[in-house]
Residue, then its C-alpha position, 0 to 999 in steps of 0.5 A: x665904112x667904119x660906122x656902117x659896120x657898127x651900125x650893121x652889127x647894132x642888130x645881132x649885138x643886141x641879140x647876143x645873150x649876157x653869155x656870149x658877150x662874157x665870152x668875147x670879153x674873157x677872149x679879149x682879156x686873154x689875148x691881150x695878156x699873151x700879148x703883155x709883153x709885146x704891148x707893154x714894150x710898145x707902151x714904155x717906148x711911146x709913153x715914158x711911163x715906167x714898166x712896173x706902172x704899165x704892167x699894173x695897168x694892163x693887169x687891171x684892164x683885163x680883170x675889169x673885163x673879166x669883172x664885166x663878163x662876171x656880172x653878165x653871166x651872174x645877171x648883175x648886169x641885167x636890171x629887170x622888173x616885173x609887176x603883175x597884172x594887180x586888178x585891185x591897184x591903188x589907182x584902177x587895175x594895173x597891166x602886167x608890165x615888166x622893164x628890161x635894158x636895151x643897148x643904146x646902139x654904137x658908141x664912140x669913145x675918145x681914148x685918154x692919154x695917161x692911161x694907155x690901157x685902161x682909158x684907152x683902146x680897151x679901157x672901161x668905156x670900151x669894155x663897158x659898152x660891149x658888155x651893153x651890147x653896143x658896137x664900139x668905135x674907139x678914137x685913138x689917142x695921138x699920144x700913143x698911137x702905135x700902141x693904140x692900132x696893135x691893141x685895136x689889133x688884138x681887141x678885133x682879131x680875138x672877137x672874131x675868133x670868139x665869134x662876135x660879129x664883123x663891125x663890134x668894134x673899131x678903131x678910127x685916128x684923127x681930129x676930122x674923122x672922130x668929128x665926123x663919127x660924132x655928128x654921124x646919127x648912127x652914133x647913138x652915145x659917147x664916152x670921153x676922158x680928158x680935158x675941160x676944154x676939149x670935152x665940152x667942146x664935143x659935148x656942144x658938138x654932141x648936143x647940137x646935133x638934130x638928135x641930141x645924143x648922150x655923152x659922158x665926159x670925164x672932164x677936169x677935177x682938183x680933187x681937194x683935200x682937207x687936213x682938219x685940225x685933229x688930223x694935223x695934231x696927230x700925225x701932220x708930217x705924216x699927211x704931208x708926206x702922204x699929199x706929195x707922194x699922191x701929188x707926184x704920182x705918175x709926175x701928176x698926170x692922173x685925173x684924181x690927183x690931189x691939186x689942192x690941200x686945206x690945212x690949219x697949219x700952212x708954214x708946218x706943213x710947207x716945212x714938211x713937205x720935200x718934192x722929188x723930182x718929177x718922172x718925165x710927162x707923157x707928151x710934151x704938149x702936156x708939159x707946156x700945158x702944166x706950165x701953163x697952169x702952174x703960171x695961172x694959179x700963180x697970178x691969183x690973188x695972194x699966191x705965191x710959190x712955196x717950193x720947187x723940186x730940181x728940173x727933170x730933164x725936159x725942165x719939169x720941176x715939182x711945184x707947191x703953191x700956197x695961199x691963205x684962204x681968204x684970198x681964195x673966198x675973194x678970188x675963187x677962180x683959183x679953185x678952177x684950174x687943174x694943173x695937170x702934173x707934178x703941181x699941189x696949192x696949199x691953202x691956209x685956214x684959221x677957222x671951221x667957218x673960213x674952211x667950209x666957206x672955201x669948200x662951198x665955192x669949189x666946183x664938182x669933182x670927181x673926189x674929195x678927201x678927208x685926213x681926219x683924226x683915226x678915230x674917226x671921233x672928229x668933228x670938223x670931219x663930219x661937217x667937211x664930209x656933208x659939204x664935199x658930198x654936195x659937189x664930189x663924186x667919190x669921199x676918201x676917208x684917211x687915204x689917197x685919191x689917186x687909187x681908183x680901184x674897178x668893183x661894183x661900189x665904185x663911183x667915178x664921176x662928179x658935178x660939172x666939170x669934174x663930168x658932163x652926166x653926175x648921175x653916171x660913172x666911168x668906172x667900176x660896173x655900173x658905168x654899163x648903165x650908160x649905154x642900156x636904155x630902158x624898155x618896158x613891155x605891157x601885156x605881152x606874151x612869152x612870145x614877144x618878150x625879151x628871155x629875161x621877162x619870160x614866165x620862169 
């Protein structure tokens, strides 16, 4: 039933104009804000994650719609191309053509875990799609699930009353039902955000299906950070105190976490660092996969532990790793495993060469920073910058990766496997471009044309 109605509600979605669909976004935004403090309280009670953290965080989801509704209304959201009929073109005379965007159809989006809000229920995926025009069916997280049905909740009854049509958008539970959704030929595209294994696993799923359909997956990133040597002279227990603070956000559990830092001075930055004691992690599930993590980089070649902050109480210490870099040329599948928590690896450089050439054997990532001199007059920096732009999706100069701020520049999303489709992003407001298939009309009159490709 779920899926009939999303496809049933393809039609007058695609018909609804860039005003209207602004308007059911705004009327969601709005509804979940006079709800604030009913979901936060569900949020806190099943995710353990602090208040002020999930205040932020619903505040952010609405403004990203309302970002969305913005961009519909002023035609930023709608790419359109007209060439006119051109007799004397280069190659023979040339028809009028004009291309447009179409929504792709429904969507199924697989919810996040550590992001209740703006990775989940109404996230970006969700509010990127309906800004497409495309019915949305959201798999909930298991991690959250009574806050995922009174969002879900709020999302369908505020839709209604802006008028949007029955089916625009749905909730489904479960492993078995979100399988079936995705080999469902009326899903026409999905957007996912969560592990390497699981998402390839869907993405294989995706792809064997007699219709091969589209899916942007969010997969595993370490986000490397490097500390170049003028960095580290001008203010390197400043940059280390920076890493932990990043490393430790959130007891680690966001998908830019910093997991791996390249200094030129390991024994001065492992005295600079001091490791707080984790908050506790979502779900224990993730707990027993961190620990998991922590132990297969351990037993790479040449790491050890460098420190340990006390145990929280579900026994989730704070760790760092060390190794020296050419253990890491040798052996570079260290670089593979994302340790999903409170856990950093400190890597050990004695030359630029020797820097470089680990970089050159990291996989893609979602970002790469760089602690560079403030001057910006720094130049292993300008040689670190033309490596990570070969392999991550987003360079931080002098900052944290660990903010993603939502805005039309934002690029969320990498090589494999920091994601399965590196031409697209998951945030910010081009992400809508991966639910729009082009279309272009030849000749056409006024009458058949989209109101976008009509004379003015």
């Amino acid at each position: 039933m779920t899926i009939a109605a999303a496809h049933a509600a393809r039609v007058p979605l695609r018909r609804s104009t860039p005003e209207q669909r602004a308007d059911w976004l705004e009327a969601v935004a709005s509804a979940l804000d006079a709800a604030a403090e009913e979901l936060i309280g569900i949020a806190a009670g099943e995710t353990h994650l602090p208040l002020p953290r999930l205040t932020g965080e619903l505040k952010r989801t609405t403004f990203q719609a309302r970002l969305f509704a913005q961009g519909l209304r002023s035609g930023e959201l709608l790419p359109v191309r007209m060439d006119e009929a051109d007799p004397e073109w280069g190659m023979g005379p040339r028809p009028d053509l004009r291309r447009t965007v179409v929504p792709i159809g429904p969507v199924l989006v697989f919810a996040a875990s550590n992001f209740p809000f703006a990775f989940s229920v109404f996230g970006g995926d969700t509010v990127s799609a309906l800004a497409a025009g495309c019915p949305v069916v959201v798999k909930a997280h298991p991690g959250h699930p009574l806050l995922s049905r009174r969002t879900a909740g709020v999302v369908v009854e505020s839709l209604a009353e802006a008028g949007a049509p029955d089916g625009a958008f749905a909730l489904i539970e479960g492993v078995e039902a979100s399988l079936e959704a995705l080999r469902d030929p009326r899903i026409k595209a999905v957007g996912f955000t969560g592990s390497t294994k699981g998402g390839r696993a869907l993405f294989d799923i995706a792809a064997a299906r007699p219709e091969p359909i589209p899916f942007y997956g969010e997969l595993g990133s370490v986000n490397p950070v490097v500390v170049t040597p003028a960095a580290w002279a001008e203010r390197g227990a400043a940059v280390a105190e920076g890493w932990v603070g990043s490393l430790t956000l959130g007891a680690g559990q966001f998908c830019t976490n910093p997991g791996v830092v390249l200094v030129p001075d390991p024994d001065g930055f492992l005295k600079a660092v001091d490791l707080p004691v984790p908050g506790r992690m979502l779900t224990t599930g993730l707990e027993e996969g961190f620990a998991a993590a922590v132990a297969e980089v351990g037993a790479h070649q040449g790491v050890r532990v460098a420190a340990e902050s006390p145990a929280n109480d579900q026994g989730v210490r704070s760790s760092v790793l060390n190794v020296a870099a050419a253990d890491v040329i040798a052996d570079p599948a260290v670089l593979d495993v994302e340790m999903f928590g409170p856990a950093g690896l400190v890597v050990g450089y004695t030359s630029q060469d020797e820097l470089l050439e680990v970089l050159r054997r990291v996989p893609g990532q979602l970002t790469g920073t760089i602690q560079g001199h403030s001057s910006g007059d720094d130049a292993v920096a300008v040689e670190v910058a033309d490596v990570l732009a070969d392999t991550a999706g987003r360079i931080v100069w002098n900052d944290w990766p660990t903010g993603v701020t939502v805005s039309g520049a934002q690029q969320h999303g990498g090589p494999y496997p920091a994601s399965t489709a590196p031409a697209s992003t998951s945030v910010g407001l081009a992400a809508i471009s991966r639910w729009q298939r082009p279309v272009a009309f030849q000749g056409a009159p006024d009458s058949v044309l989209p109101p976008e490709l009509r004379n003015r």
